[in-house]
PQR file with spaces between the fields and no chain letter, atoms N, CA, C, O and H, PARSE charges and radii, in Angstrom:
ATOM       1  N    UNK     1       2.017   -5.485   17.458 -0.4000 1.5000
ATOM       2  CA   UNK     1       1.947   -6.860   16.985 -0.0000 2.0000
ATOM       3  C    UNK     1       1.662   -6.858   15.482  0.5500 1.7000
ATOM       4  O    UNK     1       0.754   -6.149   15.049 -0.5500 1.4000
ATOM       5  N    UNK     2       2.348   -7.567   14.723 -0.4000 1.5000
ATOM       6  CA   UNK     2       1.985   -7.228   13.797 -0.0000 2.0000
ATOM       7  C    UNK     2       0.693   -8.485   13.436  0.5500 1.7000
ATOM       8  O    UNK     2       0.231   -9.314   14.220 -0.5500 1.4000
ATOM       9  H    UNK     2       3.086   -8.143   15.075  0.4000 1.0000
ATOM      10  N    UNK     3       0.242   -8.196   11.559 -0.4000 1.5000
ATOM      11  CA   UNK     3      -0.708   -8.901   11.072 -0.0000 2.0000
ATOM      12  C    UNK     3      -0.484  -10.005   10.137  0.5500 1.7000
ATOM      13  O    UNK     3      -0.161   -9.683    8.993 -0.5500 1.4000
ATOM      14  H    UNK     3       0.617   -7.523   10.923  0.4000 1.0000
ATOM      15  N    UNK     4      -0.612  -11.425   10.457 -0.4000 1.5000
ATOM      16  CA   UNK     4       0.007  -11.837    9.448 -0.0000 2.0000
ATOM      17  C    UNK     4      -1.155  -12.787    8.890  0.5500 1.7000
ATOM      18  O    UNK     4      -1.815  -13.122    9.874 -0.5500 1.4000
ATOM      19  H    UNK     4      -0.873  -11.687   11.386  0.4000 1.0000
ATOM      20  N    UNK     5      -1.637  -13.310    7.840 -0.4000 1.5000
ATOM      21  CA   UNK     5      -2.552  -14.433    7.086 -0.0000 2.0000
ATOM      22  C    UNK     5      -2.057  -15.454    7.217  0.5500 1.7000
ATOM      23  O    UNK     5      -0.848  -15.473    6.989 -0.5500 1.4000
ATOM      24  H    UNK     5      -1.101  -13.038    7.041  0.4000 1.0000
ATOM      25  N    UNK     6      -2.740  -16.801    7.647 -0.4000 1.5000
ATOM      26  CA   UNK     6      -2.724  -17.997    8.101 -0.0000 2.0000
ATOM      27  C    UNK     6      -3.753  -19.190    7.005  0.5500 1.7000
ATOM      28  O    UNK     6      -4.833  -18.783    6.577 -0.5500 1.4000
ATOM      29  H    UNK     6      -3.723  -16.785    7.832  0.4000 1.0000
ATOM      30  N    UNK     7      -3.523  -19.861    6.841 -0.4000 1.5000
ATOM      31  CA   UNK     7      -4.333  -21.577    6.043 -0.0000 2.0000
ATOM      32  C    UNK     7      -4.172  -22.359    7.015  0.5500 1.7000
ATOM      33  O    UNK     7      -3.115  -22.459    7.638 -0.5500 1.4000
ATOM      34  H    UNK     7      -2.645  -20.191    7.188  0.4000 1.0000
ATOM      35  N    UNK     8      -5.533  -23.195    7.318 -0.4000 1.5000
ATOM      36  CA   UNK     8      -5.458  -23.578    8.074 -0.0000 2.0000
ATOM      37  C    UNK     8      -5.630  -25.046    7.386  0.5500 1.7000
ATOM      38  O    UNK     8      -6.620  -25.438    6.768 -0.5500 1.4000
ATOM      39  H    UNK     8      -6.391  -23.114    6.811  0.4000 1.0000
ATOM      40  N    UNK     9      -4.551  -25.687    7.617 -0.4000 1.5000
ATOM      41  CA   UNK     9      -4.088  -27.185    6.907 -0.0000 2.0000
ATOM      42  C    UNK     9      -5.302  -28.667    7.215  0.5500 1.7000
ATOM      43  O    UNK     9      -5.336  -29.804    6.747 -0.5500 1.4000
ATOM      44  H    UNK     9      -3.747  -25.368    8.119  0.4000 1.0000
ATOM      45  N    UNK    10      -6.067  -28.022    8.096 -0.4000 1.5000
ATOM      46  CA   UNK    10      -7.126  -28.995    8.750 -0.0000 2.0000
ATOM      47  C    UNK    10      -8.503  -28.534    7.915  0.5500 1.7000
ATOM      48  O    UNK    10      -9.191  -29.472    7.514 -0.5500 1.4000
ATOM      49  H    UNK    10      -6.040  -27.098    8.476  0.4000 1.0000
ATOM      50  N    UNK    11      -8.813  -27.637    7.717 -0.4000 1.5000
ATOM      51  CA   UNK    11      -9.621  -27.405    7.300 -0.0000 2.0000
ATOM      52  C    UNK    11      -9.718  -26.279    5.914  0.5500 1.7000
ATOM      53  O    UNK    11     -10.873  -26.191    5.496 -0.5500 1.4000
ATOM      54  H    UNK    11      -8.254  -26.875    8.043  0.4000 1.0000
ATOM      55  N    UNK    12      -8.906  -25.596    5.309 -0.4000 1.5000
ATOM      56  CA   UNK    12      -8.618  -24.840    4.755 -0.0000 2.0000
ATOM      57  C    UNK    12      -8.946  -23.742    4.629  0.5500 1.7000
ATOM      58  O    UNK    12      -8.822  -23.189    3.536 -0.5500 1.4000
ATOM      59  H    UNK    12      -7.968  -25.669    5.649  0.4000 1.0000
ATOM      60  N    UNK    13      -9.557  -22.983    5.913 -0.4000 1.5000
ATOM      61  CA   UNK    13     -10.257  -21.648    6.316 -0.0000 2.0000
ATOM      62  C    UNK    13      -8.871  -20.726    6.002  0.5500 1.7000
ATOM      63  O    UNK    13      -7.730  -21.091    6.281 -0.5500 1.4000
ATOM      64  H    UNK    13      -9.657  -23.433    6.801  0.4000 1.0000
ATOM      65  N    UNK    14      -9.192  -19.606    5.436 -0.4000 1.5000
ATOM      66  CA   UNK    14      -8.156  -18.482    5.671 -0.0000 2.0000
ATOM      67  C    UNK    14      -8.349  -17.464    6.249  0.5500 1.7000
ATOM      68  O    UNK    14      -9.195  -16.636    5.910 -0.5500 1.4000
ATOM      69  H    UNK    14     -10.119  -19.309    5.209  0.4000 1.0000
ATOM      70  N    UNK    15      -7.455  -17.350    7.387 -0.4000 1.5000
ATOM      71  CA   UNK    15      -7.479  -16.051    8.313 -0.0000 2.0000
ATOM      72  C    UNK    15      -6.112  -14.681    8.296  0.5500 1.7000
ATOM      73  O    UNK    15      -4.964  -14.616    7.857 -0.5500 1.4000
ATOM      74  H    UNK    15      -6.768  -18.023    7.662  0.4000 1.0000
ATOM      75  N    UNK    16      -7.267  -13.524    9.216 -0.4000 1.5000
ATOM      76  CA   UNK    16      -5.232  -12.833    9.540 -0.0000 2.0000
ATOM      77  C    UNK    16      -5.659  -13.056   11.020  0.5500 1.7000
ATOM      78  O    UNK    16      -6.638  -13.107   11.765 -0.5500 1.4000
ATOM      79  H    UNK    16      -8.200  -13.577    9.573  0.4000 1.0000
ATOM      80  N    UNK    17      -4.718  -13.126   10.988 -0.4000 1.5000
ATOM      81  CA   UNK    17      -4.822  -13.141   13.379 -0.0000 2.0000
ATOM      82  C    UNK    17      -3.181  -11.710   14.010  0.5500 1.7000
ATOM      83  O    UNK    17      -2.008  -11.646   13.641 -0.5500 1.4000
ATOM      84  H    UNK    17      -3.923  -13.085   10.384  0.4000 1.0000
ATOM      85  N    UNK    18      -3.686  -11.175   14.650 -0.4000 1.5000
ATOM      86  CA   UNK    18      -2.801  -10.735   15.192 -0.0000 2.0000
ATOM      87  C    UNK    18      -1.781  -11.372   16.290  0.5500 1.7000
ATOM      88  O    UNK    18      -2.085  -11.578   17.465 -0.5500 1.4000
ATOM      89  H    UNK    18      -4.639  -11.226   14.949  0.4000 1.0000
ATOM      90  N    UNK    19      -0.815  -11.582   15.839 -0.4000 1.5000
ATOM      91  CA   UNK    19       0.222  -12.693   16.812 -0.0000 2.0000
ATOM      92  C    UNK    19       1.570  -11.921   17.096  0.5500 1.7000
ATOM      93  O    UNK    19       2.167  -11.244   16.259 -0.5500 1.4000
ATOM      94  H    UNK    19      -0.568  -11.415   14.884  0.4000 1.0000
ATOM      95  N    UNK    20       1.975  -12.137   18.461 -0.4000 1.5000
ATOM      96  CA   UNK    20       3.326  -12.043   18.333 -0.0000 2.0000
ATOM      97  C    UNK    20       4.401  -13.224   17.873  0.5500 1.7000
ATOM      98  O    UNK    20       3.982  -14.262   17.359 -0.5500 1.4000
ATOM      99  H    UNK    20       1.490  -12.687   19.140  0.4000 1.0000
ATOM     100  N    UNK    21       5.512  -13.042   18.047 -0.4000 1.5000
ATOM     101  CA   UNK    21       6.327  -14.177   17.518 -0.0000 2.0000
ATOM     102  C    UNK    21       6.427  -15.106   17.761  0.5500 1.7000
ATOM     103  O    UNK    21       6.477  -16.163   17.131 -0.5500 1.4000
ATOM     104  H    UNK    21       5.852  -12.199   18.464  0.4000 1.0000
ATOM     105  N    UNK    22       6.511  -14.587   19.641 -0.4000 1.5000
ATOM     106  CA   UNK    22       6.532  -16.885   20.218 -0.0000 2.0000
ATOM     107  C    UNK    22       4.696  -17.569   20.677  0.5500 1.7000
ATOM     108  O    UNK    22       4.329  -18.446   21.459 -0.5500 1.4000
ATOM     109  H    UNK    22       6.470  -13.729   20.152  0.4000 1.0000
ATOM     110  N    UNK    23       3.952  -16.653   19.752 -0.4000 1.5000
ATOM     111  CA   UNK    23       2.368  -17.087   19.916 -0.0000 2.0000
ATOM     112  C    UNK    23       2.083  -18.144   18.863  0.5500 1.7000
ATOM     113  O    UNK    23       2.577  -17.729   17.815 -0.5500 1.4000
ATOM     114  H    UNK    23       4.249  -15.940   19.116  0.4000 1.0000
ATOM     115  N    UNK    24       1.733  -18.865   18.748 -0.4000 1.5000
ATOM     116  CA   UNK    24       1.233  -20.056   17.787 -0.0000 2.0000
ATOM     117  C    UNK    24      -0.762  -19.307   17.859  0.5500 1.7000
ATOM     118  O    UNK    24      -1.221  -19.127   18.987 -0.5500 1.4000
ATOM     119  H    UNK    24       1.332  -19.202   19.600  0.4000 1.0000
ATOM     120  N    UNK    25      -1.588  -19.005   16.735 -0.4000 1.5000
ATOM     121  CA   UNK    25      -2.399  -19.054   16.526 -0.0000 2.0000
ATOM     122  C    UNK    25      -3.227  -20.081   16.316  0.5500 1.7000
ATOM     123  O    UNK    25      -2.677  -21.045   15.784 -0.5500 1.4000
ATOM     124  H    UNK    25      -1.215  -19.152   15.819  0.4000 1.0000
ATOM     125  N    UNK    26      -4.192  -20.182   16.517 -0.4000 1.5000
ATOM     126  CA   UNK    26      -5.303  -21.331   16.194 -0.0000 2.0000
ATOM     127  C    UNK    26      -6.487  -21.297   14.988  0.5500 1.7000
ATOM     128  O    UNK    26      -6.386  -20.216   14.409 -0.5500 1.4000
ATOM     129  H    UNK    26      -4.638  -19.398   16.949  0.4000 1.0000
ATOM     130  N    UNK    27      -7.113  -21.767   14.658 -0.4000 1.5000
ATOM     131  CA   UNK    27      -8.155  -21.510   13.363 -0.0000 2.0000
ATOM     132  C    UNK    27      -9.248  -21.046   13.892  0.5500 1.7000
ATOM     133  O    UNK    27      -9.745  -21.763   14.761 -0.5500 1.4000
ATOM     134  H    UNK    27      -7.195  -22.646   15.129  0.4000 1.0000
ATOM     135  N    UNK    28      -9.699  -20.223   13.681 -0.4000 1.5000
ATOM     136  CA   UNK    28     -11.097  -19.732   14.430 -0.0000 2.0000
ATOM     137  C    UNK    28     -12.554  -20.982   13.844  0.5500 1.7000
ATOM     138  O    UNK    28     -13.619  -21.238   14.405 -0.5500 1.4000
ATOM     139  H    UNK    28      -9.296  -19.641   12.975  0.4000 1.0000
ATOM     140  N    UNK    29     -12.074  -21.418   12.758 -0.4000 1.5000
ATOM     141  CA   UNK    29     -13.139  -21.807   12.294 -0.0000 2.0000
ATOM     142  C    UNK    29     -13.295  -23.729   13.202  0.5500 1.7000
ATOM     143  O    UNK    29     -14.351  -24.234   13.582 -0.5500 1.4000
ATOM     144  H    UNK    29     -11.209  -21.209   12.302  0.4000 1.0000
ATOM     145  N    UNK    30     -11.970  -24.325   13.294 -0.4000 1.5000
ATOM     146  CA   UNK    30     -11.823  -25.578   13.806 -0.0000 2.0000
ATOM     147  C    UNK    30     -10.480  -26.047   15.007  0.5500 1.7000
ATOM     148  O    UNK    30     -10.129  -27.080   15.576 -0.5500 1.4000
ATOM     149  H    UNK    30     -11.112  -23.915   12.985  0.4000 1.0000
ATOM     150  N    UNK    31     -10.094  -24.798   14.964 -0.4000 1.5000
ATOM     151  CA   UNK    31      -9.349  -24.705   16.571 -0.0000 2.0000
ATOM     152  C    UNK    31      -8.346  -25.639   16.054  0.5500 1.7000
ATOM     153  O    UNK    31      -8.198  -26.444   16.973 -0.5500 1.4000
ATOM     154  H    UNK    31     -10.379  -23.959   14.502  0.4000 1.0000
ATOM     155  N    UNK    32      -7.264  -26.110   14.696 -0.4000 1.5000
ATOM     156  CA   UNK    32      -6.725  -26.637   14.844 -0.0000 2.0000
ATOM     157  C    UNK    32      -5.049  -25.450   14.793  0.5500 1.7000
ATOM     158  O    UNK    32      -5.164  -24.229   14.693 -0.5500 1.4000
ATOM     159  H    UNK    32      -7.384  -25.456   13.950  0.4000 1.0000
ATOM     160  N    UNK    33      -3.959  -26.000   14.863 -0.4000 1.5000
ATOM     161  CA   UNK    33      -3.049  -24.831   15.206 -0.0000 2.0000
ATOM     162  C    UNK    33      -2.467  -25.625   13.822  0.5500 1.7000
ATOM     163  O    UNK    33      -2.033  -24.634   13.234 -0.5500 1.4000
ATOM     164  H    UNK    33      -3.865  -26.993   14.944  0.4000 1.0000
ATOM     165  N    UNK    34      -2.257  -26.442   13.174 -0.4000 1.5000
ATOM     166  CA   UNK    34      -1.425  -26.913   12.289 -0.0000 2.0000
ATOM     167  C    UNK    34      -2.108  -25.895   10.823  0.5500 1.7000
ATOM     168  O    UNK    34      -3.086  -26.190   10.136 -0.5500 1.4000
ATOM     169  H    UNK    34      -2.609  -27.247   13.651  0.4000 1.0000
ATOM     170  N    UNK    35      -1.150  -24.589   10.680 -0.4000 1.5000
ATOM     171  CA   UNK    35      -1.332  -23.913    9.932 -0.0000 2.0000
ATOM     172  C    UNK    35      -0.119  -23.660    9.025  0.5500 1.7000
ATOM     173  O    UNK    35       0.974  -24.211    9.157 -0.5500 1.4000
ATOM     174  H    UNK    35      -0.355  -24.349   11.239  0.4000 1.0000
ATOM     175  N    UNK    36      -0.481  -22.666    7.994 -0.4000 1.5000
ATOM     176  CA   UNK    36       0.679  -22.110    6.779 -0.0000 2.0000
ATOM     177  C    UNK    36       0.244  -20.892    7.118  0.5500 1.7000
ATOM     178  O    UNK    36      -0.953  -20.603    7.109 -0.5500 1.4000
ATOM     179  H    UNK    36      -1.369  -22.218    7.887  0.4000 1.0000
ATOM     180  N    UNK    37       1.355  -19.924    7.508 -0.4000 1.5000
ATOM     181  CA   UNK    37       1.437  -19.206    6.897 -0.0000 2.0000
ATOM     182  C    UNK    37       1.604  -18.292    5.631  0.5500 1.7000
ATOM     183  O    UNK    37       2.516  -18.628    4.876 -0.5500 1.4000
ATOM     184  H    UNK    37       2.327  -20.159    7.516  0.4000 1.0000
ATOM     185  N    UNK    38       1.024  -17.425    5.356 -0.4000 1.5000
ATOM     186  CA   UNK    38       1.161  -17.129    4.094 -0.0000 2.0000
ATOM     187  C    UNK    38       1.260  -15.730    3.653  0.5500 1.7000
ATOM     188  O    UNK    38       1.116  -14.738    4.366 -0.5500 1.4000
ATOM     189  H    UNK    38       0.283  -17.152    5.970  0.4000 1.0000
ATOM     190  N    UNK    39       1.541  -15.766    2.311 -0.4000 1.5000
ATOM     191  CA   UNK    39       2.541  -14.496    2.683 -0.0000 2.0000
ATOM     192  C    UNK    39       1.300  -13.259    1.536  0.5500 1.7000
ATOM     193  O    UNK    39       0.638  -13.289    0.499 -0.5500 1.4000
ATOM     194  H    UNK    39       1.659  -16.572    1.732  0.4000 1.0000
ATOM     195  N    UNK    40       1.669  -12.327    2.677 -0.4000 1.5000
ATOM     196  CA   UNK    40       0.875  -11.147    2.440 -0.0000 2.0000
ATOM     197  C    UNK    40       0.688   -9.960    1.577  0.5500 1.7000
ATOM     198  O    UNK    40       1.227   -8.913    1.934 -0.5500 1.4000
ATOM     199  H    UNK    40       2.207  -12.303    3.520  0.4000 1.0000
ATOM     200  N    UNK    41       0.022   -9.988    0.536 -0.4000 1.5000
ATOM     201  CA   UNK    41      -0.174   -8.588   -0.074 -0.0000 2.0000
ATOM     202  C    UNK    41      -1.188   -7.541    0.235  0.5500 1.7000
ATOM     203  O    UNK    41      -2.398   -7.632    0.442 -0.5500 1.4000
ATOM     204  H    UNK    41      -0.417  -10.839    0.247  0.4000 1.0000
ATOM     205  N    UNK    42      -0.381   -6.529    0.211 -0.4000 1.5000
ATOM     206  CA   UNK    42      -0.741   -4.962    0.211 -0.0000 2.0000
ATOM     207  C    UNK    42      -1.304   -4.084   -0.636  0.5500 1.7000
ATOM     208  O    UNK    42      -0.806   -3.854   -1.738 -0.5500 1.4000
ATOM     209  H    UNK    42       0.601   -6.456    0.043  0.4000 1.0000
ATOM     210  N    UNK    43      -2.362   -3.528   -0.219 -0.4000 1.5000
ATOM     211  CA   UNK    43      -2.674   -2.836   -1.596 -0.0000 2.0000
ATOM     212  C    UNK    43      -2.106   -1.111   -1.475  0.5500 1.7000
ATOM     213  O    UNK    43      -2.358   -0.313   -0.572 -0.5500 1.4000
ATOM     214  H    UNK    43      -2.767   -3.715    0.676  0.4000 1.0000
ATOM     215  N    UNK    44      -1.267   -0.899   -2.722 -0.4000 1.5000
ATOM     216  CA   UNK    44      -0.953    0.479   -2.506 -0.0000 2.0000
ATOM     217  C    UNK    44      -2.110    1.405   -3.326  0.5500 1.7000
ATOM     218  O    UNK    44      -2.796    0.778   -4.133 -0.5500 1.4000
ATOM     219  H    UNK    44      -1.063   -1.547   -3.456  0.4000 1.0000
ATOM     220  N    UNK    45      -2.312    2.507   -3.212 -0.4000 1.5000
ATOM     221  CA   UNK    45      -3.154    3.534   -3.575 -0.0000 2.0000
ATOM     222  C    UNK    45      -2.541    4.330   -4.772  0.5500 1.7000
ATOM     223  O    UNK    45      -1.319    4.275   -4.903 -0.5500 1.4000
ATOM     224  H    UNK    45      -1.754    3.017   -2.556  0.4000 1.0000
ATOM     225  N    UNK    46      -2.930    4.718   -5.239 -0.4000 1.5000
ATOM     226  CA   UNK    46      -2.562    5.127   -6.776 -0.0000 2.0000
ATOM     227  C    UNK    46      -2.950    6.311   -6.742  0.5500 1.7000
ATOM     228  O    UNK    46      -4.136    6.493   -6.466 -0.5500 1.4000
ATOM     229  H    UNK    46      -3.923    4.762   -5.132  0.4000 1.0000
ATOM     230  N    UNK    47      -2.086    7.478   -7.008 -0.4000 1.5000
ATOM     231  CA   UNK    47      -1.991    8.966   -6.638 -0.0000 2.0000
ATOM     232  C    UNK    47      -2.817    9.632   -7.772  0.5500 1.7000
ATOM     233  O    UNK    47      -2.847    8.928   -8.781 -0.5500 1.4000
ATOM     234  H    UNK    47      -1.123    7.330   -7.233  0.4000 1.0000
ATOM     235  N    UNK    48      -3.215   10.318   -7.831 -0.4000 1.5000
ATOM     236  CA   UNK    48      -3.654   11.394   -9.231 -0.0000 2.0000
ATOM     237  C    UNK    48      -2.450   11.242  -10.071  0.5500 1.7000
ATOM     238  O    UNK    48      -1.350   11.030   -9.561 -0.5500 1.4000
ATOM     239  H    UNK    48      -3.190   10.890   -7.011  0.4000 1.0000
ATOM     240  N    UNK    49      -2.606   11.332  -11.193 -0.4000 1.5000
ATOM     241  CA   UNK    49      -1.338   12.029  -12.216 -0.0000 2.0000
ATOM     242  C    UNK    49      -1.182   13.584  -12.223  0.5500 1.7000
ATOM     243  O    UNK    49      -2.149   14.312  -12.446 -0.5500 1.4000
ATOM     244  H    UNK    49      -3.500   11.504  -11.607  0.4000 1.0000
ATOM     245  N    UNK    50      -0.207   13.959  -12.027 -0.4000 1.5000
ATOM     246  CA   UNK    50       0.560   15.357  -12.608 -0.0000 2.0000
ATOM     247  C    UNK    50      -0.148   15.830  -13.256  0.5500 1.7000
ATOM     248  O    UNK    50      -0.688   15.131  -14.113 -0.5500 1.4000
ATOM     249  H    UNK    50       0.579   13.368  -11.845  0.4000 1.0000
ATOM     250  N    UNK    51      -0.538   17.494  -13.134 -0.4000 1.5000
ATOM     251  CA   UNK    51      -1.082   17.992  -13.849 -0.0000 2.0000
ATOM     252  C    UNK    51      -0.296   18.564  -15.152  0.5500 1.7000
ATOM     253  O    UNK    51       0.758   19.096  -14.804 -0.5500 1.4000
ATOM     254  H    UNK    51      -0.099   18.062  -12.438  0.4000 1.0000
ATOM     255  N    UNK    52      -0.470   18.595  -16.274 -0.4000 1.5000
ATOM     256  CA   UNK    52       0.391   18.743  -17.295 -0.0000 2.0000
ATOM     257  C    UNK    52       0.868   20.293  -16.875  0.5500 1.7000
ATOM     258  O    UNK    52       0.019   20.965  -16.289 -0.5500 1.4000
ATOM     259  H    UNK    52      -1.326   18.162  -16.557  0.4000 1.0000
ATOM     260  N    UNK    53       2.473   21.043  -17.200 -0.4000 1.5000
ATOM     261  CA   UNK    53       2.482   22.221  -17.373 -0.0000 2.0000
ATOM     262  C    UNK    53       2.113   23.159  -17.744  0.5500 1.7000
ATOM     263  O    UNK    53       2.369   23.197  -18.948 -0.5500 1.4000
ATOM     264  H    UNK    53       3.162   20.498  -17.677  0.4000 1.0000
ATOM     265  N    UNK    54       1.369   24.476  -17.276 -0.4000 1.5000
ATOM     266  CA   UNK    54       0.734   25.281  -17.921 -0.0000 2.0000
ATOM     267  C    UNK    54       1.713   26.060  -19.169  0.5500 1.7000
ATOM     268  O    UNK    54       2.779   26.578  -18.837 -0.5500 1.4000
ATOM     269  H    UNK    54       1.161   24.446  -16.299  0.4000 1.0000
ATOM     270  N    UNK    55       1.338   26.084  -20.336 -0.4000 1.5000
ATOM     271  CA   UNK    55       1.893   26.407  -21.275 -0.0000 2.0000
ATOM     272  C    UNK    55       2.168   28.042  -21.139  0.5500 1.7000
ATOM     273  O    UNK    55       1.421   28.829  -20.558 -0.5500 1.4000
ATOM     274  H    UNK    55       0.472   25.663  -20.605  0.4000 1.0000
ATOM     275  N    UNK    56       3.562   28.406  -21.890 -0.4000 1.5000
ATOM     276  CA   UNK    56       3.448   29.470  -21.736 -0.0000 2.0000
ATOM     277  C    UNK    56       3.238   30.723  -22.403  0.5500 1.7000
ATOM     278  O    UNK    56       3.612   30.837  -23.571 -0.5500 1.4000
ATOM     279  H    UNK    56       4.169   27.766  -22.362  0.4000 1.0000
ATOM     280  N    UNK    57       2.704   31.648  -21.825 -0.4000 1.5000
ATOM     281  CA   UNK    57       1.715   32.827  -22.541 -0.0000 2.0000
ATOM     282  C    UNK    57       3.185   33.855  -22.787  0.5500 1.7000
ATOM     283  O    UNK    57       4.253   33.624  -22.220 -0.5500 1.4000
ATOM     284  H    UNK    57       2.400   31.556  -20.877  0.4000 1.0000
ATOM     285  N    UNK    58       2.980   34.867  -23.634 -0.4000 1.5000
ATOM     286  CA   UNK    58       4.035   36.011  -23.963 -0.0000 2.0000
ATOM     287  C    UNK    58       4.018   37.055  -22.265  0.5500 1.7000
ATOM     288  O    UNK    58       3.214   37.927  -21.936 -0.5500 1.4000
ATOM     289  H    UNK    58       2.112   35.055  -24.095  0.4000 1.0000
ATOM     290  N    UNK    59       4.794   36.707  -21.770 -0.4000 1.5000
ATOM     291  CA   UNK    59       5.035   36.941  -20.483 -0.0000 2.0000
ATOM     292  C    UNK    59       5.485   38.635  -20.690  0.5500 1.7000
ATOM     293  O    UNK    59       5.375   39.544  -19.868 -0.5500 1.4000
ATOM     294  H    UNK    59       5.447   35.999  -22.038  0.4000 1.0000
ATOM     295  N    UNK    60       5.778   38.659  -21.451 -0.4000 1.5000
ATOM     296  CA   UNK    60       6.143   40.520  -22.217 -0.0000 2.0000
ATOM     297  C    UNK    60       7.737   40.338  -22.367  0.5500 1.7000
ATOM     298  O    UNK    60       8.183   39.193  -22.296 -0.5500 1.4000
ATOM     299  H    UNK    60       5.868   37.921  -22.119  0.4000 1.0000
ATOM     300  N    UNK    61       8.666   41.487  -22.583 -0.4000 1.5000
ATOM     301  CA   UNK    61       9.609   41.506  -23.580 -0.0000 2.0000
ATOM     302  C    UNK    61      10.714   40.437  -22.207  0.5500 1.7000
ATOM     303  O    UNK    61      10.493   40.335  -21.000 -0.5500 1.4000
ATOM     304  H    UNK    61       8.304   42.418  -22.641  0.4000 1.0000
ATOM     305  N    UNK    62      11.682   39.905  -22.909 -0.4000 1.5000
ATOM     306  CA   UNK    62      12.808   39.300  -22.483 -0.0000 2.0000
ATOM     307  C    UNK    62      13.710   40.352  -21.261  0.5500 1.7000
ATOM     308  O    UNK    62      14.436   41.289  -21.593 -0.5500 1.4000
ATOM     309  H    UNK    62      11.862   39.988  -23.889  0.4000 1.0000
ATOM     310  N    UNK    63      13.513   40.032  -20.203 -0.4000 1.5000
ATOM     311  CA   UNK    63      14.574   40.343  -18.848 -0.0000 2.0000
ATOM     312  C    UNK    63      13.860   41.716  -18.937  0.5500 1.7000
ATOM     313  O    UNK    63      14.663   42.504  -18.435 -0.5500 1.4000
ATOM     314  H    UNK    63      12.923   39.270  -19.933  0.4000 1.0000
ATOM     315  N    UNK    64      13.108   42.182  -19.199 -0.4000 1.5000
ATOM     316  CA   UNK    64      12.524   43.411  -18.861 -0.0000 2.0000
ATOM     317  C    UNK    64      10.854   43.123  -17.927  0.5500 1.7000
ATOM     318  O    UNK    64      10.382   41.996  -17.781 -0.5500 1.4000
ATOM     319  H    UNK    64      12.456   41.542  -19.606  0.4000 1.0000
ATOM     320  N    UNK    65      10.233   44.325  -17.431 -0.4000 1.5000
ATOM     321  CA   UNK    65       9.050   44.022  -16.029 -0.0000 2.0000
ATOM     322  C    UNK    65       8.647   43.038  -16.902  0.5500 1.7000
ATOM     323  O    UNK    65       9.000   42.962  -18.079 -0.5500 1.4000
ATOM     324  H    UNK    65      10.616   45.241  -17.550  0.4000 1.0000
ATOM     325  N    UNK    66       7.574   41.945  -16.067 -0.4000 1.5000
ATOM     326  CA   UNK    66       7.015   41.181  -16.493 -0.0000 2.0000
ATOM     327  C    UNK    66       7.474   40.174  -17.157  0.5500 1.7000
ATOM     328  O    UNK    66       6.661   39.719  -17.963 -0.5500 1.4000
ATOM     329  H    UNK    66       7.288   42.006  -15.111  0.4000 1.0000
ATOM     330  N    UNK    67       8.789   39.498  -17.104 -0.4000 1.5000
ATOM     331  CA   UNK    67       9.680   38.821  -18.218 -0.0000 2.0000
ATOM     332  C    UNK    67       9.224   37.834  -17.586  0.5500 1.7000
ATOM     333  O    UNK    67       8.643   37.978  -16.510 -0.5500 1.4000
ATOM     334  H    UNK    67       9.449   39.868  -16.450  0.4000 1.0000
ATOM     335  N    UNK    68       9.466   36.362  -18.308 -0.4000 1.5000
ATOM     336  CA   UNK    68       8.821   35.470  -17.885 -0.0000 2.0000
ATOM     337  C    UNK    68       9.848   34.586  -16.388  0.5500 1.7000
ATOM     338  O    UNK    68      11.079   34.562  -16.415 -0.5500 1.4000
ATOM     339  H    UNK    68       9.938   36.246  -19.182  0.4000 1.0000
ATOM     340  N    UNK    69       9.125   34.026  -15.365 -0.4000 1.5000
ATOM     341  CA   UNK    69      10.572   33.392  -14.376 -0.0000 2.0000
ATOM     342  C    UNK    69      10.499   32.727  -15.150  0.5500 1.7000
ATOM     343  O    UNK    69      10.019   33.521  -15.959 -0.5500 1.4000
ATOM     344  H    UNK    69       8.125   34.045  -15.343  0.4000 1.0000
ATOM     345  N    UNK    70      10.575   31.729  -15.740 -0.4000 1.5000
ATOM     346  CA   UNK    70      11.006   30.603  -16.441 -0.0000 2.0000
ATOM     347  C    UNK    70      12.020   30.470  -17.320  0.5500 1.7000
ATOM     348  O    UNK    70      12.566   29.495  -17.837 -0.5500 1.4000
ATOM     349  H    UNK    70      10.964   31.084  -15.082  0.4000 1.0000
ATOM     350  N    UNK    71      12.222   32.062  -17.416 -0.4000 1.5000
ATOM     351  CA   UNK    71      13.356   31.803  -18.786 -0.0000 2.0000
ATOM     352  C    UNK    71      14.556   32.793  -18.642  0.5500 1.7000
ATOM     353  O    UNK    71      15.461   32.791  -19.476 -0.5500 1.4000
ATOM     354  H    UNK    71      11.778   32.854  -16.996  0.4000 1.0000
């Protein structure tokens, strides 16, 4: 079922109620059903940033042991 936020036009309490589709919700606060729905925001989470590339050190001579993968 999903979650959706409701105003309740009688009294102006704001709720979320879990409803299915052909359910009409009521106001918890004054039991009236003459409501708005309203429309819902989400909060997204905000990741770390990227750690910058480690710079690179003299990996030793070009395509010989120890050459760098990067290059």
């Amino acid at each position: 079922m999903p979650l959706y936020e409701y105003a309740c036009q009688e009294c102006g309490q704001h709720f979320e109620a879990l409803v299915r589709s052909d359910t009409i919700p009521e106001c918890p606060h004054c039991h009236s059903t003459t409501l708005e729905k309203q429309l819902s925001v989400f909060a997204t989470g905000k990741s770390a940033p990227e750690a910058p590339p480690s710079p690179c050190a003299g990996c030793g001579r070009a395509g010989g042991p120890g050459s760098c993968a990067f290059g």
